[in-house]
C-alpha positions, 0 to 999 in steps of 0.5 A: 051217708050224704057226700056234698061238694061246695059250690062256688060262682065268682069265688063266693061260696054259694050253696052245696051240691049234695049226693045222698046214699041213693044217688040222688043229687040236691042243691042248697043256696047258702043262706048268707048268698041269699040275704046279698042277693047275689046272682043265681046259678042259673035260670033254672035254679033261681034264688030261693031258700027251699032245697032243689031236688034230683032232676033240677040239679041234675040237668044244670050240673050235668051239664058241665061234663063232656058229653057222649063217647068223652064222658065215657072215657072220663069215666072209663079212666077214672074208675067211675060210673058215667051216670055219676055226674056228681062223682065226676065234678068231684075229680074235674070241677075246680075249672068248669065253663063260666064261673062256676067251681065245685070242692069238696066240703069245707075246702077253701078254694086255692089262691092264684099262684105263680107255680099254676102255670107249667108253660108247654114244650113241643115234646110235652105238648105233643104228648098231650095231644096224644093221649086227649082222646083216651084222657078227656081234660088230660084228667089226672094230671097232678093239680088239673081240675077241669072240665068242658062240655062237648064230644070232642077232645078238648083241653083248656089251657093258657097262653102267655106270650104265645106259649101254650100252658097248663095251669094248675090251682085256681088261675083261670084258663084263657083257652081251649085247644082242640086236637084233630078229629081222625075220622073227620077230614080237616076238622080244625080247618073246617072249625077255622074256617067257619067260625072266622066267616061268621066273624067276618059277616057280624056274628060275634065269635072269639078269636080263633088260629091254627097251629101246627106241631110236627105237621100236625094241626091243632085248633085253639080258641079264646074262652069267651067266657074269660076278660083280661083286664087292665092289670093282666088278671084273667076274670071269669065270667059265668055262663050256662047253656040253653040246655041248663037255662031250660032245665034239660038234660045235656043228652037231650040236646036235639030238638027231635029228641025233646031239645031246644027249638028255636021258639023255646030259645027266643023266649029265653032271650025275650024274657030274661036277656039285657038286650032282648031285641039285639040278641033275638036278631043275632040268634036269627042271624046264627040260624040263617048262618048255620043253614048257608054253612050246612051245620047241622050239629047247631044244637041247645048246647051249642047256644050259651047265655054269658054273664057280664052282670046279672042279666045275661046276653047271648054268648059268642058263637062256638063249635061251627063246623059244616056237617054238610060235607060229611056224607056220614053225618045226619042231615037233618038239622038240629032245631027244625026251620018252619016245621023241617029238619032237611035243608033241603025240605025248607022253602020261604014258606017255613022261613015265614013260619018263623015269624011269629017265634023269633017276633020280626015282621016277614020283610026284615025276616027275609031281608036278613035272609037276602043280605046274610046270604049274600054277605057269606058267599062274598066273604067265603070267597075272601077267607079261602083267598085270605087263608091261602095267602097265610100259608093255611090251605084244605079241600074243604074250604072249597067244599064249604063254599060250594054248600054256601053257594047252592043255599044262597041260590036257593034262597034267593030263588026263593025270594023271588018265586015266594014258595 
């Protein structure tokens, strides 16, 4: 017998998410969501009255799971299959990324109520922390129905006042805290760091802090893909993934494995952004930015499409962190520069290759290149000071600028000898 999940976006109900007695998943637009032209799921699922079969559906809905070891927790915890993405979002997916909610059939979503907030004391929140790498989401938890996408442990949360809650039922989170990675040296301070030197040189990132509890830091962030407005309500606003947007699934995420590159990205953003000329420059931003910072975890999942109205803009950068650093982690990058994954491979004539993918003329290509790298190793230099002076020190700012400094001499060289 067909088990079916109802599907909504904005809190109109749009369609059905339906597993038959195979396993197979299928997606159904709701008739009346059609007549009113309503927005679509995702550029992969465009409005149409035919039935969307197994592998369209799958790669979009699966997409809003955790990724890798954490969805093999959340399923371990769970008593579940982690092949059963459909039987995960049953468990977690009252609260997913964007706006997208999923409920059992004939369920109506629950109203906002005072009592969906349980504000965190520093015991509770402790004790949270501390089971998030064995309870992914903190599943489980009476009246929780969340889920991120990701590897790391991650919960979504509130902030009132300054005070970190859980919130139950359908009131929307405001951000998402993120404890320590043990085998990772100073993992939220290389993330803090990170994303606010992006912000410091223009690219576009929410906002983000350190908080200590009991010497222990945690890194928490704004959701971008929540707007508080005017009367204190808390809006969502849709979002999908470049891996959703093209119809892959989220384990296929890296280019060399049949991922996004950077072409198939750009496309996206030329064919369907609002502002097409603004986001394929700030895309190319975030690839430069990317390769000064020694990041090479920037994959199809860690680029997002957001939702204001119904073309979507490039979402706000997330999940930055200098891999470099890590003698463990790969070196490669996740989409290749000009036909090369190693950084230090890539010289101005793979720059050049990007030319006709990303559409800029070759002097604003490394006009950008010149000006980013320039602008990055000054801020680097002034966050570390600005940090220190706030009472926040690590040793890999100083790693993270050193790896700054030798790609901004290298491209620079380059620029200058044309190879």
């Amino acid at each position: 017998m067909s088990r079916i999940l109802d599907v909504y976006l904005h809190e109109i109900y749009a369609g059905q998410l339906i597993q038959n007695i195979s396993g197979n998943l299928s997606f159904r637009y709701d008739p009346a969501y059609i007549a009113n032209n309503l927005p679509a799921l995702s550029l992969s699922l465009p409005l149409r009255s035919e039935i969307y079969e197994a592998h369209q559906v799958k790669t979009f809905f699966s997409g809003f799971l955790p990724d890798e070891i954490a969805r093999h927790h959340l399923a371990k915890y769970l008593g579940i299959s982690e092949k059963n993405a459909f039987a995960l979002l049953e468990v977690v997916g009252g609260e997913c990324a964007g706006a997208l909610a999923l409920y059992p059939k004939g369920q109506v979503p629950p109203k906002a109520k005072n009592d969906d907030v349980e504000i965190l004391d520093n015991k509770r929140l402790k004790e949270i922390l501390g089971l998030l790498k064995r309870r992914p989401l903190f599943v489980g938890e009476e009246g929780l129905r969340l889920s991120l996408a990701g590897a790391q442990a991650k919960i979504a949360v509130g902030v009132y006042q300054g005070n970190i809650a859980l919130i139950r039922g359908a009131s929307p989170t405001t951000h998402i805290l993120k404890p320590i990675i043990s085998d990772i040296k100073d993992s939220v301070h290389n993330e803090l760091f990170c994303m606010r030197l992006a912000g410091l040189v223009g690219i576009d990132v929410p906002h983000t802090e350190i908080r200590i509890l009991d010497d222990i830091p945690y890194f928490l962030v704004e959701r971008y893909d929540r707007i508080q407005e005017h009367d204190n309500h808390t809006r969502r606003l849709h979002q999908e993934d470049f891996c959703q947007a093209l119809g892959l699934m989220p384990n296929i995420k890296y280019e060399r494995e049949g991922g996004p590159n950077i072409a198939q990205c750009v496309f996206i953003l030329r064919q369907y952004s609002k502002e097409p000329a603004i986001d394929q420059l700030n895309f190319l931003k975030r690839i430069i930015f990317n390769y000064l910072i020694g990041n090479t975890d920037a994959h199809g999942k860690n680029f997002s499409l957001l939702y204001k109205g119904k073309k979507p803009q490039l979402a706000p950068a997330y999940d930055l962190l200098s891999t470099a650093i890590y003698p463990d982690f790969s070196s490669k990058m996740a989409m290749k520069i000009g036909g090369k994954y190693e950084p230090e491979e890539v010289l101005m004539r793979h720059w050049h290759k990007l030319v006709p993918d990303v559409k800029i003329a070759r002097q604003n290509l490394e006009k950008e290149l010149l000006t980013l790298s320039k602008e990055t190793v000054e801020k680097a230099g002034f966050l570390k000071e600005n940090l220190n002076q706030a009472g926040i020190f690590s040793v890999v700012f100083d790693e993270i600028i050193t790896i700054i400094k030798k790609r901004t001499e290298r491209i620079m060289r380059q620029i200058r000898l044309q190879i």
